[in-house]
ZATINU-573842 format. One record per residue (C-alpha): x, y, z. Coordinates in steps of 0.25 Angstrom, whole numbers, plus 5000, padded with zeros to 4 digits. Each point is the difference from the previous one (the first is absolute). Example, Ala and Ser with C-alpha at 12.3 -4.5 7.8 and 13.67 -1.06 7.14 Angstrom:
BEGIN
504949825031
500650144998
//
This chain:
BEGIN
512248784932
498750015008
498850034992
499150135003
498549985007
498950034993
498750045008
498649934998
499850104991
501150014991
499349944987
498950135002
501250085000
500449954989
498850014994
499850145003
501350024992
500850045012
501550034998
500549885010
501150045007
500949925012
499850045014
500449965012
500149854995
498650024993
499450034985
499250125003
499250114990
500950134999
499050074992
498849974991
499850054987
499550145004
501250035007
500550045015
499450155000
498849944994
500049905012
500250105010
498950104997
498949895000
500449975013
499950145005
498850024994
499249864997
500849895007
501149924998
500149835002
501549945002
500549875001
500850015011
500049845003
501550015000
500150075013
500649915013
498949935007
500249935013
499149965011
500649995013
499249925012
500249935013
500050055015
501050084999
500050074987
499450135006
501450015009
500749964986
499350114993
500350105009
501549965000
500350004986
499150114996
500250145003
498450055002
499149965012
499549874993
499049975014
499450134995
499249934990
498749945003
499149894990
499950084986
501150125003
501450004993
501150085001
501350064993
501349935007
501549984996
500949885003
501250085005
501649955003
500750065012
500550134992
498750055000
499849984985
498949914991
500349854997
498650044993
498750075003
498849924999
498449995004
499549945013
498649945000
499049935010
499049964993
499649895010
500349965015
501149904998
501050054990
500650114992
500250034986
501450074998
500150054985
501550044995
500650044988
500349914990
501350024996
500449985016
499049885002
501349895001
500750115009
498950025010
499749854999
501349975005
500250115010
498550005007
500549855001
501350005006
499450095010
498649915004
501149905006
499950095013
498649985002
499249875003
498749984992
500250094987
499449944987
500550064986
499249964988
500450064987
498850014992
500550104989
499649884987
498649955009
499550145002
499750114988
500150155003
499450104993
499950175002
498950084995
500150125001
499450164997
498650085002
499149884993
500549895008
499250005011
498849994990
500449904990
500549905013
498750025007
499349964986
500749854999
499949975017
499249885001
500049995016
500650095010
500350135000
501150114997
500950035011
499750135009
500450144992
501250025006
501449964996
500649875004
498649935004
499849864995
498849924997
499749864995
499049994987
499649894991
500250034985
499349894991
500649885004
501250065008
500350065014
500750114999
500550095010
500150155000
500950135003
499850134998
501449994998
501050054990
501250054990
499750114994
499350125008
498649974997
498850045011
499349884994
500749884998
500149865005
500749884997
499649875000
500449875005
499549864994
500249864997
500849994986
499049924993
499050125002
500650104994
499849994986
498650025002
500150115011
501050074990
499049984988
498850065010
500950145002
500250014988
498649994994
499550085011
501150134995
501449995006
501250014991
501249895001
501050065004
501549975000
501250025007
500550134994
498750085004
500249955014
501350055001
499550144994
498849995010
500849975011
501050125000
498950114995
499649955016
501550005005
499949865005
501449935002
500449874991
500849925006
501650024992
499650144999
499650065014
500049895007
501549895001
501350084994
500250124995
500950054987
501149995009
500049865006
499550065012
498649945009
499150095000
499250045013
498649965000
499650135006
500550074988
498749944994
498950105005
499049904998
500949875003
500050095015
498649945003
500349874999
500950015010
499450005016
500950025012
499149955010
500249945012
499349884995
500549944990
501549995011
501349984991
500049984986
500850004986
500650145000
499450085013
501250065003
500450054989
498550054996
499950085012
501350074998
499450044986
498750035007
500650085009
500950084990
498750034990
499350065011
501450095003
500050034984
498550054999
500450105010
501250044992
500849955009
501249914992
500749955013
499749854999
499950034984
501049885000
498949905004
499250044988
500850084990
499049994988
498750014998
499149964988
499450114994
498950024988
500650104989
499550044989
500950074987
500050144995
499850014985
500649894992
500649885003
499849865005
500749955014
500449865001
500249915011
501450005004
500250154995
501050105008
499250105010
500750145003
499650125007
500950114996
501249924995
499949925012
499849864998
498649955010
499649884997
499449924985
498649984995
499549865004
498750004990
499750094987
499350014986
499150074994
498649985007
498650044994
498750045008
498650074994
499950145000
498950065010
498950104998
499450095013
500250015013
499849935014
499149914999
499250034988
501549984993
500049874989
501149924991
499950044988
500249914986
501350114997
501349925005
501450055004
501349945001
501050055011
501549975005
499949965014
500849915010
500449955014
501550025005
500949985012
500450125003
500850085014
499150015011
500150125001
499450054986
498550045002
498750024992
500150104988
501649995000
500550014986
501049894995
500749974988
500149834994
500949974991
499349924988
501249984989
501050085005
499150125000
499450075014
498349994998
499550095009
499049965011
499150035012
499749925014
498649995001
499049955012
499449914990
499449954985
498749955002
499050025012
499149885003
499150055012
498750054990
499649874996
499549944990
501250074992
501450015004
500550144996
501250044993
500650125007
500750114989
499750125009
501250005010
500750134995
499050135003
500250134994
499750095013
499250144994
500650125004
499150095010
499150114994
500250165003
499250035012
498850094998
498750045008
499150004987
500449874996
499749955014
498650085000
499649924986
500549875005
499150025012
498950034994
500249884991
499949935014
498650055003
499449984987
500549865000
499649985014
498650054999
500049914986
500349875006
499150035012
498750044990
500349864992
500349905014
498750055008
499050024988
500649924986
500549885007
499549875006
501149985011
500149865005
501449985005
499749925013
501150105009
499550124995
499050105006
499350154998
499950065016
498850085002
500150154994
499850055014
501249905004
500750044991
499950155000
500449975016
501349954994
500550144997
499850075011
501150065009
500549885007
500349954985
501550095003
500149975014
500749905010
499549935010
500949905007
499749935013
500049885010
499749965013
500950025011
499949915013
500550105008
498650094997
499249895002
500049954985
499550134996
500350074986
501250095000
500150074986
501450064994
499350114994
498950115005
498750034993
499749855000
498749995009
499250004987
500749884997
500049925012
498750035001
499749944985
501049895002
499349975013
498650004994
500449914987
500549895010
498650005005
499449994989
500749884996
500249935013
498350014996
500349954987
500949885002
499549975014
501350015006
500850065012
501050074993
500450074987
501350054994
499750124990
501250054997
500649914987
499850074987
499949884993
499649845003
501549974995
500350105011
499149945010
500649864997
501350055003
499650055014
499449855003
501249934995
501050095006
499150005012
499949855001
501649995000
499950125010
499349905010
500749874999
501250065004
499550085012
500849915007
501250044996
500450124995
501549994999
500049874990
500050014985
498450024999
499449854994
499050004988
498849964999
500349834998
498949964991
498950084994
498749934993
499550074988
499150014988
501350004989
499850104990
499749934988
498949965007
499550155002
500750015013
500250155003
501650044994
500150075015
499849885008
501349934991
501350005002
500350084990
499050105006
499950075013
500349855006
501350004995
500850055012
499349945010
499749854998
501449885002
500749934990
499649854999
501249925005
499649894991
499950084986
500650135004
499050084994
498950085010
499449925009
498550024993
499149894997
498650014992
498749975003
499649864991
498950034989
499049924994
500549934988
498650034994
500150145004
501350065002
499150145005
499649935015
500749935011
500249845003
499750035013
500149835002
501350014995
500450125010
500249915012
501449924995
500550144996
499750055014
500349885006
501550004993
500450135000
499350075012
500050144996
500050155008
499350074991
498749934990
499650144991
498549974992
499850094990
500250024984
499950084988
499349924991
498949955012
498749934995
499949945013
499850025015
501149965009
500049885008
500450075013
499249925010
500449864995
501550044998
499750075015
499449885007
501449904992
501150115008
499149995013
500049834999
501550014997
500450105012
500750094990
500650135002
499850094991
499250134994
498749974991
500150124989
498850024990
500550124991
498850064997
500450094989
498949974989
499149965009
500150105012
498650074996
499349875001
500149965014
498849965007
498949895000
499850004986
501549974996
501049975012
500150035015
501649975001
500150045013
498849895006
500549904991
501550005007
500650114993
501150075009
500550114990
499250084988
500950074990
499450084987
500050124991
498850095001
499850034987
499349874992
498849935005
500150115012
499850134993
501050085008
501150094997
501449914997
500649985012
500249865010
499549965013
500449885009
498949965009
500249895012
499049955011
501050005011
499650075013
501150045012
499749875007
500749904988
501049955001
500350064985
499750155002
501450025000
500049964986
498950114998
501050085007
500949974990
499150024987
500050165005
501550025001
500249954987
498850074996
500850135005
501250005001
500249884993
499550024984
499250145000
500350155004
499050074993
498849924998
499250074990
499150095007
499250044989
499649864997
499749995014
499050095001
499149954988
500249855003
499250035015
499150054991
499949884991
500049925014
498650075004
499549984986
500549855001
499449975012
498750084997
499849924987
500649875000
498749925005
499650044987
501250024990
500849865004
498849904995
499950084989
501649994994
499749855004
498749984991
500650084990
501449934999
499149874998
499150064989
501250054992
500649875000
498949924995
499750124990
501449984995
500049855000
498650004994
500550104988
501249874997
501250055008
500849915008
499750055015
501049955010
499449925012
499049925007
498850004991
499249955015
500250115005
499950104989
501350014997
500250105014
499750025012
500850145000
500150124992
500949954989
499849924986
501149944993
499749984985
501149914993
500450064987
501049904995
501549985003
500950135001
498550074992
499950105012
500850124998
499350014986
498749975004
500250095011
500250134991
499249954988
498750025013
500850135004
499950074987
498649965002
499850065013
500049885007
501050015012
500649865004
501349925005
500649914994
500849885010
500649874997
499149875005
500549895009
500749934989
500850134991
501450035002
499850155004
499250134999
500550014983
499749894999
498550015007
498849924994
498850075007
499550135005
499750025014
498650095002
499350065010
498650055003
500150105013
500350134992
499049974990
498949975010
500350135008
499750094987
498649905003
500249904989
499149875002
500049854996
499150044988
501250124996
501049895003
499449894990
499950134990
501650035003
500549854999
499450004983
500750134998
501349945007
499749874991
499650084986
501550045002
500849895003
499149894992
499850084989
501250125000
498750105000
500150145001
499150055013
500550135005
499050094998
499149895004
500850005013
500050155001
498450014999
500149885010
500750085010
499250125000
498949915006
500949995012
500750135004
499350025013
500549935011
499249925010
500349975014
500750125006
499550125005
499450124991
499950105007
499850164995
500450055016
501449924999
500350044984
499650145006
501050015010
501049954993
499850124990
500150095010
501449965003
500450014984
499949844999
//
């Protein structure tokens, strides 16, 4: 009888006084002493630190292992680039799992490919008898050579950073990979792993080392972990085990891999990756789940259960291999069940926290009929008794990192209307005005307001903003057939063509440019004209073919402050290609400085445009401390010869153009986009701006910017807003020689003032940390929601962001500021500096400032660079405004 494994670590599981158990041929830690629920919470709250070494390890090389790869795994493995892993399955030809395992390239001339360890001999043998077909495959299996460990939970990140002694942490997003040393170790790095975590990784290193880098975790605040908390861990986030919902079911029978909801990304049907293991019958499941989500059951054959979270209804535990039924009909059996805990939570929305009160709850997965939907009641038959249950969409949500959240919320009592009544209505609106005029009073004259995309118009601006055309329409376009002329849909427009007419003007003036589009009520909606315009024009030839994408787009991404609307998951998102290659879009970022993640490697920028040659390069960020380099990436796509559309989204930074900031169009710029409401103290509404006259060869794209200006993404473009943001361009273009230095010298002042008061500024200390409006203040990792609020209820105003290296917005580290509200109410350096040790006195030292604040304020109430003019107020009045 062959002998269990034990890991490098066995003899510290033993003496952490682990209950050693056999699994998949190896001794591993079912529990410690404090038990699987006790486990399990500390991962979900602190973090958790598993030997996971007996998982299948096995490194495949040789010339042709990427055509071996993509045969015998079901995802695009020549999607992965150096650091990047992946999910995968090794499929038969029935379209079911031999076993599903984790892809990783964490260097140019091989793969890493980590399968379960009870299938490890299987997969050996099957992944071998298929490499004969191919020429120059190497397998190596380096399961004993190589240790694995996972941690995982909210602290990881933290304590991992604290034992790095070279290298760094892979990028904050899932499946990115790095190389670090860790005392006298390599170890290599995922953010990968098993049991629903936002933070976690797992680590890969030579066996000798692992004792020690065990040892470090531990002293440093994980909790070991075992094998029944990962388990527990694994179905609170619905991810399929292999012999549960992934290989047979209760019957004998395969099961599909597309009955796996998450099994379903690992699989990629592209054109690439030609015939593999399993494509036919995958695209036949394929095919049917699409059928099945419209409630179409034709092909229901193809893919006749689905795995499904469920969670029970009162008392009673399901088990794996229990008996599903929906009203006495037999649908399928549960897969995965126990008793699960997870921390109670306090609040709401993002001010919500884990409590130290813990629960327990009966949830499970199950193989159930396709055609069973979310919130369907069942019955499981535990002991020959029927438990009752429900289909829920989920048990934990992971996308607010640090925390993974466990969901008990899915049933909502709905509140029956209340009886109709005109007083009731009456009181409620009076509440409306009171409140109004309340939170009006304490933004303009109690607070310091220093969110960086915010702004206070002009009273006369604003007073403009509800005049008549604030209820009218005012749609329009030129017609070729009336010489370009306007022809307007509706009568009683002259007033506005003869405003929009006379706002074009003044910001051809401003940006020094031949045309401007004014209609977008938004910058989202402005980039939406672009792009769609841009696709609009590269298939002008042809207007009877499927319309192409934009192919590549280069970008600033958006954890490093790249604006959300130039993403694919913004306005880009219906515009841009799919990448061939890793069949995600066809976008690309712009290379940082690995000393400051805030500013281009405009070095680097020339392999990047070199290999992808893009159509579209968009400048522009949220979180901007820098300018952009506009003419050096200009002068790189004119030496190259490409063909594509320079775009600087403007939206922070739109009030700041000229000489003492940036000239985009005289440094190569072809397209401006931006809201009007930030550093330019407009009402909030769009505007696209290009140089192009009738005589370039691209005026058809300006052409195309108008149609889908109108008709293509607005009717009624806000007239109201219209009418006061001409008036903000008279005052912009009247003050700005003296207003833009100023934001400048004042942004610079308060970022040394703050750094001088001991807080952790972000940026180039060179250059005073800015060269724009903003300051970005680092307030510790996933510290910025609660700093944010603690300054609010001081009436300090600011907006908290995630930094280049945190997983996402909860998660946010540093709080973004602006200066150009503040400066227009006439704050100055010296104001600045006495604001930064208000903003520090609370966030160094939890102080309470608010009335301190409110006095503050009252200093600045008047505002500064507009017009303040008796005649204008008077006429106004005369009109009842």
């Amino acid at each position: 009888m062959t002998q269990p494994l034990k890991t490098a670590l066995y003899e510290r599981h033993v003496a952490l006084k682990a209950k050693m158990v056999e699994f998949g041929g190896w001794l591993m830690p079912i529990q410690y002493p404090d038990g699987i629920v006790t486990e399990h919470l500390a991962t979900r709250k602190q973090a958790g630190l598993f030997d996971v070494s007996h998982m299948g390890r096995f490194v495949i090389k040789g010339r042709d292992r990427l055509p071996f790869l993509q045969h015998v795994l079901t995802n695009n493995a020549g999607a992965l680039e150096i650091d990047q892993g992946q999910y995968t399955l090794i499929a038969n030809e029935a379209g079911g799992a031999v076993d599903d395992a984790y892809l990783y390239r964490f260097e140019e001339a091989e793969y890493l490919l980590v399968v379960n360890a009870a299938n490890r001999a299987k997969d050996w043998d099957h992944l071998t008898q298929l490499m004969g077909a191919f020429g120059d495959v190497e397998m190596e299996d380096q399961t004993e050579a190589v240790a694995m460990l996972s941690l995982q939970g909210p602290l990881a990140k933290k304590i991992l950073s604290g034992i790095i002694d070279a290298g760094r942490l892979p990028e904050p997003m899932r499946n990115e990979l790095s190389t670090v040393t860790i005392g006298d170790s390599p170890v290599r790095l995922a953010r990968t792993g098993y049991t629903g975590e936002p933070i976690c990784f797992e680590l890969f290193l030579p066996v000798e080392g692992a004792g020690p880098v065990w040892d470090l975790l531990l002293q440093r605040g994980a909790s070991a972990v075992g094998l029944g908390a990962r388990d527990t861990l694994r179905l609170e986030a619905a991810l399929p085990l292999y012999g549960h919902e992934l290989g047979e079911d209760a019957e004998g029978n395969e099961i599909p891999i597309f009955s796996s909801p998450l099994s379903r990304f690992a699989v990629s049907l592209s054109s690439r990756k030609g015939e593999f293991v399993g494509r036919h019958a995958l695209e036949a499941q394929f095919s049917a789940l699409g059928r099945i989500l419209d409630r179409d059951y034709s092909q229901i054959q193809d893919l006749p259960r689905i795995t499904v979270p469920f969670e029970v209804i009162g008392r009673g535990v399901a088990r794996a291999g229990s008996p599903v039924f929906k009203q006495d009909r037999h649908v399928g059996h549960v897969t995965s069940g126990t008793m699960v805990p997870y921390w109670d939570q306090e609040g709401e929305g993002i001010e919500s926290r884990l409590t130290d009160q813990k629960a327990m709850r009966a949830i499970g997965l199950a193989l159930l009929d396709s055609t069973l939907c979310e919130g369907d009641e069942i019955e499981i038959e535990v002991r020959g008794k029927k438990i009752r249950g429900a289909v829920v969409p989920y048990h934990l949500r992971s996308e607010a990192p640090p925390y993974a959240r466990a969901i008990t919320c899915h049933r909502l009592e709905i509140a029956p209307p209340l009886p109709f009544a005109v007083s009731k209505y009456e009181k409620l609106g009076k509440t409306l005005v009171e409140k109004s005029a309340g939170n009006t009073i304490w933004r303009q004259q109690a607070c310091i307001n220093l969110i960086p995309s915010e702004q206070t118009p002009s009273r006369i601006s604003r007073r403009l903003s509800i005049l008549d055309p604030v209820c009218r329409y005012a749609e329009h376009k030129p017609v070729k057939a009336f010489c370009e002329a306007d022809v307007f849909y509706y009568q009683g427009t002259d007033f506005i063509a003869e405003v929009e007419q006379l706002l074009v003007d003044e910001l051809r003036l401003f940006f020094g440019c031949a045309q401007v589009e004014t209609r977008p009520v938004s910058g989202q909606m402005a980039n939406t004209a672009v792009f769609s315009a841009i696709v609009d024009f590269i298939n002008r030839a042809d207007r009877k073919s499927e319309q192409r994408r934009i192919r590549y787009v280069l970008n600033n991404h958006i954890i490093k402050g790249g604006h959300l609307s130039a993403q694919p998951m913004g306005a880009l998102r219906d515009f841009v290609a799919r990448d061939p290659v890793t069949e995600k879009a066809a976008v690309v970022n712009f290379p940082v400085l690995a000393d400051n993640p805030y500013k281009i490697d405009v070095e680097a920028c020339q392999e990047v445009l070199e290999t992808y040659r893009p159509e579209l390069i968009i400048f522009g960020k949220s979180m901007t401390l820098h300018r952009e380099p506009v003419s050096r990436i200009r002068a790189m796509v004119d030496d190259l010869g490409l063909n594509c559309f320079v775009m600087y989204d403007m939206a922070h930074v739109l009030g700041l153009v000229g000489p003492h900031f940036q000239q985009p169009f005289q440094e190569g710029a072809d397209i401006i986009t931006g809201s009007t409401h930030k550093t330019f103290f407009g009402t909030q509404r769009g505007i696209v701006a290009t140089d192009f006259d009738e005589g370039d060869v691209r005026y058809d794209y300006w052409e195309a910017i108008q149609r889908r200006a109108f008709p293509g993404s607005t009717s009624n473009h806000h007239l109201g807003t219209l009418l006061g943001l001409l008036m903000a361009a008279y005052e912009m273009n009247a003050f700005k020689e003296t207003y833009q230095p100023q934001v400048l010298a004042n942004a610079k002042a308060f970022a040394l003032a703050l750094k001088a008061c001991g807080l952790d500024v972000a940026g180039d200390p060179e250059i005073s940390y800015t060269e724009t409006h903003q300051v970005i203040l680092n307030v510790g990792y996933a510290k910025g929601p609660e700093i944010a609020k603690r300054l609010e209820e001081n009436n300090i105003i600011v907006n908290y962001q995630a930094a280049p290296d945190e997983e996402g917005f909860t998660a946010s580290g540093a709080l973004r500021m602006g200066v150009q509200e503040m400066t227009r109410f006439g704050m100055g350096p010296a104001d600045f500096e006495e604001a930064a040790q208000l903003i520090a006195d609370v966030v160094l030292k939890d102080a309470v400032v608010k009335e301190t604040v409110s006095k503050f304020r009252k200093r600045f109430v008047d505002m500064k660079y507009c017009f303040n003019d008796k005649e204008m107020d008077g006429l106004l009045q005369a009109v009842g405004f």
